[in-house]
N, CA, C and O of each residue as an XYZ file, in Angstrom:
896
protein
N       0.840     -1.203      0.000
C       0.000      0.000      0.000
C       0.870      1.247      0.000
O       0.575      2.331     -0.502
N       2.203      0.862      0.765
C       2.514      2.083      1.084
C       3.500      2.629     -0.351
O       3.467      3.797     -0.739
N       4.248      1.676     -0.935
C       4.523      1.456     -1.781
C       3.720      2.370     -3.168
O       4.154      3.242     -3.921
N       2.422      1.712     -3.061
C       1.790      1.865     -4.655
C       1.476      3.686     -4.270
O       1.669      4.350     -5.288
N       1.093      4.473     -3.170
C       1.496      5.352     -2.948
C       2.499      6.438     -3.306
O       2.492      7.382     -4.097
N       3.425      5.911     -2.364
C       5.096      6.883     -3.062
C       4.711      6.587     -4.667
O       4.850      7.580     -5.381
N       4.314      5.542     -5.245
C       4.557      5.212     -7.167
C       3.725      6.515     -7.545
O       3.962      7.352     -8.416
N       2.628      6.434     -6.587
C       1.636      7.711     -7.348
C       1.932      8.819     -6.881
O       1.480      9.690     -7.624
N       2.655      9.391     -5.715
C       2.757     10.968     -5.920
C       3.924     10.820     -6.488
O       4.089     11.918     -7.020
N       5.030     10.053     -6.773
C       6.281     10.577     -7.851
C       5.718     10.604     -9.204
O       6.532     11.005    -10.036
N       4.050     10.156     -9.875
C       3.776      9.966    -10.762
C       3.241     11.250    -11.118
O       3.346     11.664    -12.273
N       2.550     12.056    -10.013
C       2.178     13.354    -10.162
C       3.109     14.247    -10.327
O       3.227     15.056    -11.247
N       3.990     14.026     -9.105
C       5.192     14.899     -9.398
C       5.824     15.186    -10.817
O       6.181     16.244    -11.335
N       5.834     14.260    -11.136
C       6.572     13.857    -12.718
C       5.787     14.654    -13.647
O       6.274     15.425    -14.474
N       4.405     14.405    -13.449
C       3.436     14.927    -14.526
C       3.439     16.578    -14.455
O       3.600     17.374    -15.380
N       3.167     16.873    -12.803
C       3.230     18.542    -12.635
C       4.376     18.889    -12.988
O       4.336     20.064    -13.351
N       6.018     18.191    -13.116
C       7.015     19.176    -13.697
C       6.527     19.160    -15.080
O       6.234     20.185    -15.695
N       6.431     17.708    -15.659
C       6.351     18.397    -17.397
C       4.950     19.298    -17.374
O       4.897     20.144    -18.267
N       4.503     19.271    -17.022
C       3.297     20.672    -17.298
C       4.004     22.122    -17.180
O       3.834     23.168    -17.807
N       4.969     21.717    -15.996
C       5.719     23.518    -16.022
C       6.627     23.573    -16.477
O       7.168     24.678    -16.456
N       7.473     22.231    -17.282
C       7.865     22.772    -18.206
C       7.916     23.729    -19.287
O       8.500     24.755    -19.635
N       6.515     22.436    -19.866
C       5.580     23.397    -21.016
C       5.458     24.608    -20.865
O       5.937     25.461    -21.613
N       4.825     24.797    -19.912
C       4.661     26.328    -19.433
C       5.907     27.169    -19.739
O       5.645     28.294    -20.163
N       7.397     26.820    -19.596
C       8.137     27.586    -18.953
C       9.259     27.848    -20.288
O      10.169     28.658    -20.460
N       8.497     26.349    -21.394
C       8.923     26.565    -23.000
C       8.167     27.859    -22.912
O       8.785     28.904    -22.710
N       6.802     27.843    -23.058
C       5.749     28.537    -24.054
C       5.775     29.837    -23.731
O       4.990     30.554    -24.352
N       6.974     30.700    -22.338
C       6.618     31.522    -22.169
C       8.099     32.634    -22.623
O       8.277     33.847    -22.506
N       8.951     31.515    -23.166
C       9.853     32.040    -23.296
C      10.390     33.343    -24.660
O      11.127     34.324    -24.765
N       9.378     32.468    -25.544
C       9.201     34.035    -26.839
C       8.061     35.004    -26.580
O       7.907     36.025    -27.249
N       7.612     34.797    -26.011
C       6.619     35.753    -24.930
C       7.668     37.363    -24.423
O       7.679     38.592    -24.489
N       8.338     36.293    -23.976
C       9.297     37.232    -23.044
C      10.545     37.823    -23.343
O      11.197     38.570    -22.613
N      10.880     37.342    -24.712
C      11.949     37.575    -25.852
C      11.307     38.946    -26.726
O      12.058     39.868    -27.045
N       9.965     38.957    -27.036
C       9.019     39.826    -27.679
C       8.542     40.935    -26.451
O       8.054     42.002    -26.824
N       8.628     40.779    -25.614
C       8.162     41.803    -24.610
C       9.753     42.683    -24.725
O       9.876     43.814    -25.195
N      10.495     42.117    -24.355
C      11.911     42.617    -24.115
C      12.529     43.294    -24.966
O      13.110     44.328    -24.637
N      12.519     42.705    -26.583
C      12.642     43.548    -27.707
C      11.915     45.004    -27.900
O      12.363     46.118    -28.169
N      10.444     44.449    -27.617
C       9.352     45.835    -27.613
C      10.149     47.325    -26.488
O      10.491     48.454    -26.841
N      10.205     46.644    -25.075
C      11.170     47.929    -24.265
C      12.465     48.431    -24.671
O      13.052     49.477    -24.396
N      12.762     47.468    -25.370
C      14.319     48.356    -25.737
C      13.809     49.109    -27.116
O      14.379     50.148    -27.451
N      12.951     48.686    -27.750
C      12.934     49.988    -28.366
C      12.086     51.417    -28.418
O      12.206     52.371    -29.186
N      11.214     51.202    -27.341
C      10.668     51.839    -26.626
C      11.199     52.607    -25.710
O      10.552     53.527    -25.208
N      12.493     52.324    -25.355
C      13.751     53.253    -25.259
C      14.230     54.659    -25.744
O      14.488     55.719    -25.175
N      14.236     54.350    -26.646
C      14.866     55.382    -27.575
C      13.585     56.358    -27.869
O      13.539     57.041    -28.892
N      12.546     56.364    -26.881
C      11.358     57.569    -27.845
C      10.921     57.681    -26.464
O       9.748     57.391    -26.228
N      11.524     57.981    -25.705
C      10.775     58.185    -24.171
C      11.871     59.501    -23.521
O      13.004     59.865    -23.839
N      10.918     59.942    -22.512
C      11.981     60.713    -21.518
C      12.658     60.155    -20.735
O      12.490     58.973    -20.435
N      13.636     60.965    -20.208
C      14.283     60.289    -18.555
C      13.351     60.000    -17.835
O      13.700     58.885    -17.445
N      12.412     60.204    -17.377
C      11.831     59.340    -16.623
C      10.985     58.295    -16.893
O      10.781     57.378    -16.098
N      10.305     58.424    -18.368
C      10.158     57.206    -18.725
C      10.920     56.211    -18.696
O      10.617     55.113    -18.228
N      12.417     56.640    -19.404
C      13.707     55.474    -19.435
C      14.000     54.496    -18.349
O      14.459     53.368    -18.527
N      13.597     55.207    -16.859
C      13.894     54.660    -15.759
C      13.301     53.646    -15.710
O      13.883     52.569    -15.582
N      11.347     53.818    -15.847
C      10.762     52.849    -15.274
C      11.132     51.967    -16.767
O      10.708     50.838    -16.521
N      11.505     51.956    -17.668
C      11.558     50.920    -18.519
C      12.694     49.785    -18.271
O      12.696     48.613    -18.647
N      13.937     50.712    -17.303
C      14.559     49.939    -17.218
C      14.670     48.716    -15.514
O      15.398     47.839    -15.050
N      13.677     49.315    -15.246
C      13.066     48.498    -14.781
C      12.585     47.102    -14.738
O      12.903     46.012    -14.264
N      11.492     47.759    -15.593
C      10.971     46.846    -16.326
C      11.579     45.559    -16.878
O      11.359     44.406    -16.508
N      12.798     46.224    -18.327
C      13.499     45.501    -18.188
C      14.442     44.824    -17.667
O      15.242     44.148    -18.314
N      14.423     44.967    -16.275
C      15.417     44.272    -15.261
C      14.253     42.954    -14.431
O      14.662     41.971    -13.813
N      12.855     43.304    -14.651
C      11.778     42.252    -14.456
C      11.604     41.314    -15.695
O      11.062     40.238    -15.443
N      11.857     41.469    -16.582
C      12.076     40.590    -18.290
C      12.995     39.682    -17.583
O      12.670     38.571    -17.164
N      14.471     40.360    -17.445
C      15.327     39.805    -17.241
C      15.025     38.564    -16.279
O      15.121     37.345    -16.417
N      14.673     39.293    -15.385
C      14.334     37.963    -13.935
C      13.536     37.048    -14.339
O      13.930     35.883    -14.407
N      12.098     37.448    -14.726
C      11.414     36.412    -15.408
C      12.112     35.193    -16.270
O      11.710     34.032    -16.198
N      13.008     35.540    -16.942
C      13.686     34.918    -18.246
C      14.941     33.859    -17.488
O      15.325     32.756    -17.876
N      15.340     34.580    -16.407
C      16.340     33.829    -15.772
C      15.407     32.554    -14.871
O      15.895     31.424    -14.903
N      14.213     32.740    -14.162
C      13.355     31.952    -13.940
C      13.148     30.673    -14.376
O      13.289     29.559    -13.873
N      12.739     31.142    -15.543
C      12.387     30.558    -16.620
C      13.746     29.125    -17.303
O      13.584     27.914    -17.448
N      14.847     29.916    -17.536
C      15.556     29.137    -17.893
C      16.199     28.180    -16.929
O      16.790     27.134    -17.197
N      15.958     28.778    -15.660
C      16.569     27.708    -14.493
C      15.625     26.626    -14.764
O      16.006     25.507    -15.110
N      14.081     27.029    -14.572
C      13.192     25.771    -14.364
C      13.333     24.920    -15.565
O      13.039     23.737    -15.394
N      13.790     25.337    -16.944
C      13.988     24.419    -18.045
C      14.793     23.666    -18.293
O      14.736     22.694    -19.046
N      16.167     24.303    -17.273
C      17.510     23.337    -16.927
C      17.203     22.175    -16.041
O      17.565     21.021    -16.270
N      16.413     22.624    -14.874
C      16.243     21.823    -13.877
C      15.279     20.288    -14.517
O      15.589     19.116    -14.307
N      14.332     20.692    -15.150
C      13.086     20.004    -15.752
C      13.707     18.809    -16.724
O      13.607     17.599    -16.522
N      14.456     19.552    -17.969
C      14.583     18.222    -18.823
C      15.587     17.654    -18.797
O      16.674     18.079    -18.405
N      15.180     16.063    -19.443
C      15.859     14.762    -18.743
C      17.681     15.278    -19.332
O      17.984     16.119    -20.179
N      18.311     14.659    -18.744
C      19.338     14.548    -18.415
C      20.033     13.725    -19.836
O      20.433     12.561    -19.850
N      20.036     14.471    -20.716
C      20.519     14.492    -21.759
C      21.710     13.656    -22.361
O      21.750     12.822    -21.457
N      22.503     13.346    -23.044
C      23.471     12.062    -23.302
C      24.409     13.686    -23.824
O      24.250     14.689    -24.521
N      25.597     12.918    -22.751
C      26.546     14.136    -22.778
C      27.490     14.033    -24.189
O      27.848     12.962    -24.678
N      27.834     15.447    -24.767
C      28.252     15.397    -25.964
C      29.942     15.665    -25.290
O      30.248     16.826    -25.019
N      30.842     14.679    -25.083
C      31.918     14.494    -24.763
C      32.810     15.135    -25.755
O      32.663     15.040    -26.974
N      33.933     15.927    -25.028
C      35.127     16.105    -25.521
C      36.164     17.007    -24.531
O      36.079     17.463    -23.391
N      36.865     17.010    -25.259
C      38.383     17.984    -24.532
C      37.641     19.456    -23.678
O      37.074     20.469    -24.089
N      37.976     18.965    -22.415
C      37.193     20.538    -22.094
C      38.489     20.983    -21.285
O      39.122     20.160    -20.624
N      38.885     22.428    -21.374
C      39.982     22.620    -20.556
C      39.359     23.509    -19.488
O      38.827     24.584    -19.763
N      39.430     23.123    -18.536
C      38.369     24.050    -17.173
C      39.604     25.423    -17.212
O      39.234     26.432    -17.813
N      40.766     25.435    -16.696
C      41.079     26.783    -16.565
C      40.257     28.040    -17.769
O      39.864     29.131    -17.356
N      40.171     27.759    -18.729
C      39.579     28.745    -19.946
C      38.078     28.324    -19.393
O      37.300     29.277    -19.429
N      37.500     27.076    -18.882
C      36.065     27.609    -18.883
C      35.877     28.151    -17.728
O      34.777     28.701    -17.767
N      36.487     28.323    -16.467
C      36.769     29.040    -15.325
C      36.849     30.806    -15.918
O      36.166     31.790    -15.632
N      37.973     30.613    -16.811
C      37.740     32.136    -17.197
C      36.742     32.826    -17.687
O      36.506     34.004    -17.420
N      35.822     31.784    -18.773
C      34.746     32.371    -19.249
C      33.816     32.968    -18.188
O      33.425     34.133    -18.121
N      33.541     31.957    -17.381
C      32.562     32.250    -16.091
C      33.182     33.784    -15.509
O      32.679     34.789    -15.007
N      34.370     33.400    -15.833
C      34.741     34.686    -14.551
C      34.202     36.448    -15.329
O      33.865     37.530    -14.849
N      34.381     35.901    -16.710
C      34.323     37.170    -18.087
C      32.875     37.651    -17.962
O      32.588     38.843    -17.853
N      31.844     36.509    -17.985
C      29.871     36.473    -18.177
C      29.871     36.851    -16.575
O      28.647     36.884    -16.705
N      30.036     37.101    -15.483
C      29.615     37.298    -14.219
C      30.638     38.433    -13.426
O      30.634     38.565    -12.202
N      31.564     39.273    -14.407
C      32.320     40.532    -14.171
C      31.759     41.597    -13.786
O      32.239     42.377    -12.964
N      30.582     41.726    -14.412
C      29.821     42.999    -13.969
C      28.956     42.770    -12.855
O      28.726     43.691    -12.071
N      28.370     41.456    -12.678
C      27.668     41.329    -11.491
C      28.260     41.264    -10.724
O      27.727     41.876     -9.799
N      29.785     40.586    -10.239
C      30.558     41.057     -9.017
C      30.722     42.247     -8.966
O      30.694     42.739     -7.838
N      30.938     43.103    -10.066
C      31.504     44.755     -9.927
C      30.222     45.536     -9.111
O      30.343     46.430     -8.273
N      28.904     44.897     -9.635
C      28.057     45.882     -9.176
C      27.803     45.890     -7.646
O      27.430     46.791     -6.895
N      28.235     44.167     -7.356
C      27.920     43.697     -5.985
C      29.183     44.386     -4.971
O      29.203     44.463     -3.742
N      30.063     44.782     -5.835
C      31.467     45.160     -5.171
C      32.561     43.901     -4.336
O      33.335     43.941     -3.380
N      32.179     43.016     -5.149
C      33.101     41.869     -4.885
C      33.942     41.253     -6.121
O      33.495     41.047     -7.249
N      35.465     40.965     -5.592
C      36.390     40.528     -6.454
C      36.285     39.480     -6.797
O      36.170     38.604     -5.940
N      36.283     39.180     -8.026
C      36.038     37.870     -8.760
C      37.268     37.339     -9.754
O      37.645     37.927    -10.768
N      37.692     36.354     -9.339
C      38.978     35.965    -10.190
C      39.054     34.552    -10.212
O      38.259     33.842     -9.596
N      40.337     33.960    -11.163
C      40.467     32.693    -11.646
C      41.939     32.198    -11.478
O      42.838     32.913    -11.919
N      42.231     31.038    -10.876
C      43.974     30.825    -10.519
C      44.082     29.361    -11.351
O      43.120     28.677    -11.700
N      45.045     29.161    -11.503
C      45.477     27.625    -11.617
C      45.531     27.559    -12.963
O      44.817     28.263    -13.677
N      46.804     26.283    -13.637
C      46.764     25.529    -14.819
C      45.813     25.501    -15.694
O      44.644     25.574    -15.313
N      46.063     25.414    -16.739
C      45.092     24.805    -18.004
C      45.170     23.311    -17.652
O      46.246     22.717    -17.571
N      43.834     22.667    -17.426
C      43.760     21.057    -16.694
C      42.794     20.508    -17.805
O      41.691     21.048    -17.891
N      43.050     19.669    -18.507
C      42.404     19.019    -19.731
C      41.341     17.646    -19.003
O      41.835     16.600    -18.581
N      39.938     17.930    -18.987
C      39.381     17.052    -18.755
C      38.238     16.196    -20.162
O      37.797     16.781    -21.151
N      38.063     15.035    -19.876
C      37.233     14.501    -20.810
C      35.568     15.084    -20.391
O      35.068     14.383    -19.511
N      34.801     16.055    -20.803
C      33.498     16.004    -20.903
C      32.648     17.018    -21.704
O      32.988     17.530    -22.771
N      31.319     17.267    -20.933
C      30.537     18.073    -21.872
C      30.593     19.372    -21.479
O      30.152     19.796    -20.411
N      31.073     19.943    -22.236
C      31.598     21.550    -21.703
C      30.600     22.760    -21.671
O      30.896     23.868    -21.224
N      29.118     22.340    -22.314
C      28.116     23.493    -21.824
C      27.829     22.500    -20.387
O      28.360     22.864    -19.337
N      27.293     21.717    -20.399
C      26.663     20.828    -18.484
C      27.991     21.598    -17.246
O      27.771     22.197    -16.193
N      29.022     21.344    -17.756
C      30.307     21.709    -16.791
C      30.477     23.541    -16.680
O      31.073     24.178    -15.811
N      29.861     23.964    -17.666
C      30.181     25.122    -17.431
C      28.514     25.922    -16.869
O      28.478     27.001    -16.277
N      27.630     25.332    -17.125
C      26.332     25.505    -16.425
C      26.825     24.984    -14.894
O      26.698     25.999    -14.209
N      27.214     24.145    -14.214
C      27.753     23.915    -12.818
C      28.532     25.027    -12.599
O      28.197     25.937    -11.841
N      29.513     24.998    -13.203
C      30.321     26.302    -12.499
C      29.234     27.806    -12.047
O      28.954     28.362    -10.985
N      28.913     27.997    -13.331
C      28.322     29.118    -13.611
C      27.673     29.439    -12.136
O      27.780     30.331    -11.294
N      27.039     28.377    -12.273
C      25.880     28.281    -10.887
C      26.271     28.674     -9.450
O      25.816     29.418     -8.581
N      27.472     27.721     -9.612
C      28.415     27.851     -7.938
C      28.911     29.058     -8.036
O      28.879     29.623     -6.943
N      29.432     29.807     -9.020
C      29.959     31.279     -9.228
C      29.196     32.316     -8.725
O      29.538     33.187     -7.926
N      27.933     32.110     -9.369
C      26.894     33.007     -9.077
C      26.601     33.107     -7.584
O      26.798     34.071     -6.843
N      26.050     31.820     -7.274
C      25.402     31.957     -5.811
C      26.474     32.588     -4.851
O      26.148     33.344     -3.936
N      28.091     32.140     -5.182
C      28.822     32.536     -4.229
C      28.938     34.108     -4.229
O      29.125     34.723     -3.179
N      28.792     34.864     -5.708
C      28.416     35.816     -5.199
C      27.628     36.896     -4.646
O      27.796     38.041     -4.225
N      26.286     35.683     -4.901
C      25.152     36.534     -4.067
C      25.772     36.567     -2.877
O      26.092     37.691     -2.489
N      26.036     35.634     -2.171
C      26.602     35.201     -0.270
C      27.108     36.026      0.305
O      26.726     36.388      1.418
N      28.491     36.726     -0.567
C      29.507     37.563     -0.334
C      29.001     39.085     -0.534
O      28.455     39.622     -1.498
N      29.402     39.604      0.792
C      28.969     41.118      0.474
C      29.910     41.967     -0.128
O      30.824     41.483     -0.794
N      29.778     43.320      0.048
C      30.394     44.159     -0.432
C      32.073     44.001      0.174
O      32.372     43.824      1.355
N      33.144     44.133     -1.120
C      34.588     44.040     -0.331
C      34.576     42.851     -0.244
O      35.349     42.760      0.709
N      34.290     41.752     -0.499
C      34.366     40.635     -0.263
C      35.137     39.999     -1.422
O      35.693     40.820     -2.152
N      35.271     38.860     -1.708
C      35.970     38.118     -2.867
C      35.045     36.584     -3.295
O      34.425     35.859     -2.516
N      35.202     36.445     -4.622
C      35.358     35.024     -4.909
C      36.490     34.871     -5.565
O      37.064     35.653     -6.322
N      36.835     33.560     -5.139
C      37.971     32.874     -6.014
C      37.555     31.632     -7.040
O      36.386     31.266     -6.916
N      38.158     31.105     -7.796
C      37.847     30.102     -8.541
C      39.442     29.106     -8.933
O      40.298     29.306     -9.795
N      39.339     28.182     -8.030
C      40.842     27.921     -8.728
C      40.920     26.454     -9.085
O      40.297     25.639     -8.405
N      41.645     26.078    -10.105
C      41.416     24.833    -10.891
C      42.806     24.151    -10.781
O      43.922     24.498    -11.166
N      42.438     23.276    -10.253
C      43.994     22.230    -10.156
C      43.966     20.671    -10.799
O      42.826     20.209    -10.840
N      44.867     19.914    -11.232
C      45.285     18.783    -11.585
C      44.660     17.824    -10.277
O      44.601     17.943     -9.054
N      44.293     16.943    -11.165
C      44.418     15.221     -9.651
C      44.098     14.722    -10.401
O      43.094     14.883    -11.095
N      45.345     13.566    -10.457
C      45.218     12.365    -11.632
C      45.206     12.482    -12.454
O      45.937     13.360    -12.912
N      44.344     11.675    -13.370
C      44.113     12.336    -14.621
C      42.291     13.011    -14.942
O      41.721     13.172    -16.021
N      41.864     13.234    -13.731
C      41.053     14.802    -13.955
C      41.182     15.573    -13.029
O      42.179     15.546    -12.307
N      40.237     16.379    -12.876
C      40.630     18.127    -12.407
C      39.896     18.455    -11.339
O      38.884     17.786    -11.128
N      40.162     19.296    -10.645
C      39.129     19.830     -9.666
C      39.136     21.094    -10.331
O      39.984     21.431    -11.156
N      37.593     22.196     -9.723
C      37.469     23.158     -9.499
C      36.484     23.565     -8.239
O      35.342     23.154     -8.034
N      37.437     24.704     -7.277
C      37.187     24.657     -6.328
C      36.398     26.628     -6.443
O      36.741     27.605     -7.110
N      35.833     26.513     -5.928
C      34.510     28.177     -5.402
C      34.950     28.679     -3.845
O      34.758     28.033     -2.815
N      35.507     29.833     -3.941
C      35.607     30.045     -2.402
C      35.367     31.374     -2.551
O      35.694     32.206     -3.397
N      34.439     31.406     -1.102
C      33.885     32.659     -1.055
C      34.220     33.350      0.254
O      34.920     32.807      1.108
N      33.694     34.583      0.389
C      34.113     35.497      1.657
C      32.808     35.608      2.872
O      32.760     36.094      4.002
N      31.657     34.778      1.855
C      30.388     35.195      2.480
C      30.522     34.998      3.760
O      31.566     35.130      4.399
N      28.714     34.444      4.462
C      28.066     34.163      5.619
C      28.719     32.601      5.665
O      28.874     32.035      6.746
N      28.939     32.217      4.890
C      28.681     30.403      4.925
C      27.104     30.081      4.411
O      26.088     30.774      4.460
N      27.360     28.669      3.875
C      26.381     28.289      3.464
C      25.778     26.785      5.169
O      26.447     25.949      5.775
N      24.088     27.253      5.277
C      24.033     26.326      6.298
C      23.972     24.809      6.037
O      22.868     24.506      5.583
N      24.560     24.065      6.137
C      24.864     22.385      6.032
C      23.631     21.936      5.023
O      23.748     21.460      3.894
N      22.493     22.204      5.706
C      21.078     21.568      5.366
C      20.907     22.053      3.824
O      20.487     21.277      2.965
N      21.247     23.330      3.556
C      21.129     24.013      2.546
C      21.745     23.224      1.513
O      21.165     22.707      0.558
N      22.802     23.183      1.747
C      23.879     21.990      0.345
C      23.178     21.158     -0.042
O      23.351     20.859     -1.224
N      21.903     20.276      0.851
C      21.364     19.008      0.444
C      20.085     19.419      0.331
O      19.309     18.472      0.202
N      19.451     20.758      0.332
C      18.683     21.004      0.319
C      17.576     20.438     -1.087
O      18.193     20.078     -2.090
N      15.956     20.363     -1.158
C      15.149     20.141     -2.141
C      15.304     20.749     -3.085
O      16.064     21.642     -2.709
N      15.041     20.950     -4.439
C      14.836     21.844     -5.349
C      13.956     22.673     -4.832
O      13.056     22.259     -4.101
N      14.189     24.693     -5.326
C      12.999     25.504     -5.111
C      13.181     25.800     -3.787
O      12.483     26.620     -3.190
N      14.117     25.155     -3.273
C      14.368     25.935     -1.652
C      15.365     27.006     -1.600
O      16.372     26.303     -1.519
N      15.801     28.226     -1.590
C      16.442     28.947     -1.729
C      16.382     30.123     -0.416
O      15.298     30.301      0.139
N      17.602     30.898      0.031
C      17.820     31.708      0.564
C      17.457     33.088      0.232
O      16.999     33.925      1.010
N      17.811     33.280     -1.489
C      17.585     34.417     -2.127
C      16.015     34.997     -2.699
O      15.180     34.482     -3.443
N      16.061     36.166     -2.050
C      14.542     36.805     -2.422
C      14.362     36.542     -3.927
O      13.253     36.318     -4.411
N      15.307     36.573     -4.528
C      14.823     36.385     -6.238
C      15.799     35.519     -7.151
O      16.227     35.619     -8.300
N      15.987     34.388     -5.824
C      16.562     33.328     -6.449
C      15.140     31.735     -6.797
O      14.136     31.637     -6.091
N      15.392     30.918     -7.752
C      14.266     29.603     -7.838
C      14.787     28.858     -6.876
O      13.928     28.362     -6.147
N      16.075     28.555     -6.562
C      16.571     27.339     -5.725
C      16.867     26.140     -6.886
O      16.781     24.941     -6.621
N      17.145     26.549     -7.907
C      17.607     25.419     -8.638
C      19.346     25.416     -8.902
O      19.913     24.408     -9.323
N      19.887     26.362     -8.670
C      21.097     26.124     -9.101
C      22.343     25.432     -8.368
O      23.433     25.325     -8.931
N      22.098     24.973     -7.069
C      22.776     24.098     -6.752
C      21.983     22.619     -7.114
O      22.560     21.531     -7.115
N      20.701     22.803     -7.384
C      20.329     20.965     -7.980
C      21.039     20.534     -9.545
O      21.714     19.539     -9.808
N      20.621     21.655    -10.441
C      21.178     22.074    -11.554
C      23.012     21.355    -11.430
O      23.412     20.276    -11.869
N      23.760     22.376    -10.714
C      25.065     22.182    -10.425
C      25.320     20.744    -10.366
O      26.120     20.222    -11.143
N      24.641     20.040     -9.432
C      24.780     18.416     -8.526
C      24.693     17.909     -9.724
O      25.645     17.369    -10.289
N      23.389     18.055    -10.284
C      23.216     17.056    -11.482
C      24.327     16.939    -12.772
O      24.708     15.865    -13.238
N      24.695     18.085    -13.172
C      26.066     18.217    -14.134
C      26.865     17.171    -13.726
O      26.902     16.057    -14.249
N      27.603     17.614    -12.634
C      29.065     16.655    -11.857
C      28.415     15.683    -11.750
O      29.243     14.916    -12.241
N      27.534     15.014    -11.491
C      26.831     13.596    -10.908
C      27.172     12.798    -12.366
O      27.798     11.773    -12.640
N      26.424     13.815    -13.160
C      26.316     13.089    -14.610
C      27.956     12.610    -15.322
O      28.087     11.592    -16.003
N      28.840     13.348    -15.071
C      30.443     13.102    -15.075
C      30.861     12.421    -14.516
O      32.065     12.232    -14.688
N      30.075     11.546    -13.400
C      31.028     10.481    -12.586
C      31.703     11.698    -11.379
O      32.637     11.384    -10.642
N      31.276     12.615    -11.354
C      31.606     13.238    -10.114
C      31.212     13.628     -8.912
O      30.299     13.028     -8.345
N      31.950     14.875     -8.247
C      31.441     15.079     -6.846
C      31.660     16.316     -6.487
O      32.692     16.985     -6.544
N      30.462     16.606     -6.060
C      30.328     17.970     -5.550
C      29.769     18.008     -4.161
O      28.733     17.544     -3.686
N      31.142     18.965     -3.448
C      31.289     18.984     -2.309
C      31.130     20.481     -1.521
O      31.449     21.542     -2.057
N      30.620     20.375     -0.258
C      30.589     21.794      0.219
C      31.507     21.534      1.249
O      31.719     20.384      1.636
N      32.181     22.719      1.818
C      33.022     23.078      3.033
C      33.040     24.524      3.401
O      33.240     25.475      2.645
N      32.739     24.541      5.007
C      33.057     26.044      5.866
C      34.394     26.510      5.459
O      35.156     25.550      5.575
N      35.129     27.727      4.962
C      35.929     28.426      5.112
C      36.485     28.623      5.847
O      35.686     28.878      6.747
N      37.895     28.764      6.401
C      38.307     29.044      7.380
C      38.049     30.546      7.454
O      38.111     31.177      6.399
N      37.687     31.364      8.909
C      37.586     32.719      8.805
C      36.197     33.406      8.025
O      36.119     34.557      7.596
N      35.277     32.485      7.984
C      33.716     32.348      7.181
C      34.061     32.383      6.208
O      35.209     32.674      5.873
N      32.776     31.973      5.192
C      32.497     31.500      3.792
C      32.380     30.314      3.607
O      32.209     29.468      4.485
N      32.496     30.056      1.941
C      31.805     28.628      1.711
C      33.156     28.264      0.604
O      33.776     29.101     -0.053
N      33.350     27.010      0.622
C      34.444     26.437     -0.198
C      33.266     25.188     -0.911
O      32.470     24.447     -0.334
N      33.554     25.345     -2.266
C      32.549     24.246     -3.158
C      33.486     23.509     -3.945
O      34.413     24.129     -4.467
N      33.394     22.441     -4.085
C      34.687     21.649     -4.855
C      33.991     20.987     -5.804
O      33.170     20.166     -5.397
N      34.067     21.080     -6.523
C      34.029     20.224     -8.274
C      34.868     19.074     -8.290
O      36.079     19.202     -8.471
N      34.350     17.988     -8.121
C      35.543     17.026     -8.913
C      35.278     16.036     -9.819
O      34.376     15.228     -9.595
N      35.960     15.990    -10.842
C      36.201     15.251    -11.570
C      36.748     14.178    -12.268
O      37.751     14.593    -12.849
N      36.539     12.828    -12.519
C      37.185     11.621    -12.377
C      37.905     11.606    -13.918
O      37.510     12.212    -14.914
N      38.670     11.031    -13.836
C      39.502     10.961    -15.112
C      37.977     10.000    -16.298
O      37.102      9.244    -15.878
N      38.132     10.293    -17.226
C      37.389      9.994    -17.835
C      37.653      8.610    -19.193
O      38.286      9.263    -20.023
N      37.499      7.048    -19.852
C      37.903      6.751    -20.254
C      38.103      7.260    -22.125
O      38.893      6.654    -22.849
């Protein structure tokens, strides 16, 4: 009994994500067409129109980031398109796409270590990073730092996230999907993250900082 149970709410479960999937496809040129419309709705307004537009478009934006978390999180787990990925350069990219959001947050964001040649799929690996990058610098306040540094073991690589923040609380690392700290975060990007490395044969690890913050480790198994 108890059994045929759990079968049926993971059966709902299952069914209510692909419904918000759908949803979360169908709303996405919606929101591509809204966004186009304000920016050019830009250029024929006053200063104070400009403001609330940019607004506005800073609510597009969020929506859209929403959106694409829940579409990462949602579909199946894809057959990884393997090859040469060198994490120091995709460490840098991350560090290049998330420059201005540390600048605005007023935290230092940088990248250390070797060019480390691993076998895998280099958008899944760089969607993990991305993720751990980000959150660490929501955590970290102003004056604060992230680091990102990528080292050799064996024959694959680590990449390690260290931050200046609060710390992350224990429960949180293992936390559900959709559980989040951040007022205008989904809570998918550490499930997102897990699932990447999981899918690599890896491991993703949290640790307290010495002196507060959060240390996140990437690892990666040599690959055949």
């Amino acid at each position: 009994m108890r059994v045929a149970t759990l079968e049926e709410a993971a059966s709902r479960m299952r069914a209510t994500e692909q419904v918000g999937a759908k949803v979360a496809h169908e709303l996405k040129n919606p929101l591509a067409a809204i966004k186009a419309l304000l920016q050019i709705l830009g250029d024929r307004v006053d200063e104070r129109g400009a403001r609330r537009l940019e607004v506005a478009l800073a609510e597009v934006d969020r929506m859209d980031g929403i959106v694409r978390d829940y579409l990462a999180f949602a579909r199946p787990l894809a057959e990884l398109e393997v090859a040469d990925v060198d994490l120091r350069a995709l460490a840098d990219d991350v560090v290049e796409v998330l420059a201005d959001r540390a600048a605005l947050a007023g935290v230092a964001l940088a990248a250390t270590g070797p060019a480390v040649t691993v076998r895998g799929d280099a958008r899944r690996l760089r969607e993990a990073v991305f993720n751990l990058v980000d959150n660490a610098i929501a955590a970290t306040p102003a004056r604060g730092r992230v680091g990102i540094e990528v080292a050799a073991r064996g024959g694959g690589g680590t990449v390690r996230i260290e931050d200046t923040g609060a710390g992350m609380p224990p429960e949180l690392a293992q936390a559900a999907p959709f559980t989040t700290t951040r007022a205008e975060g989904t809570g998918l990007g550490l499930p997102i993250a897990r699932g990447a490395v999981a899918q690599h044969g890896g491991e993703l690890a949290f640790a307290a900082r010495p002196g507060g913050g959060t240390i996140a480790t990437v690892t990666l198994p040599e690959q055949p």
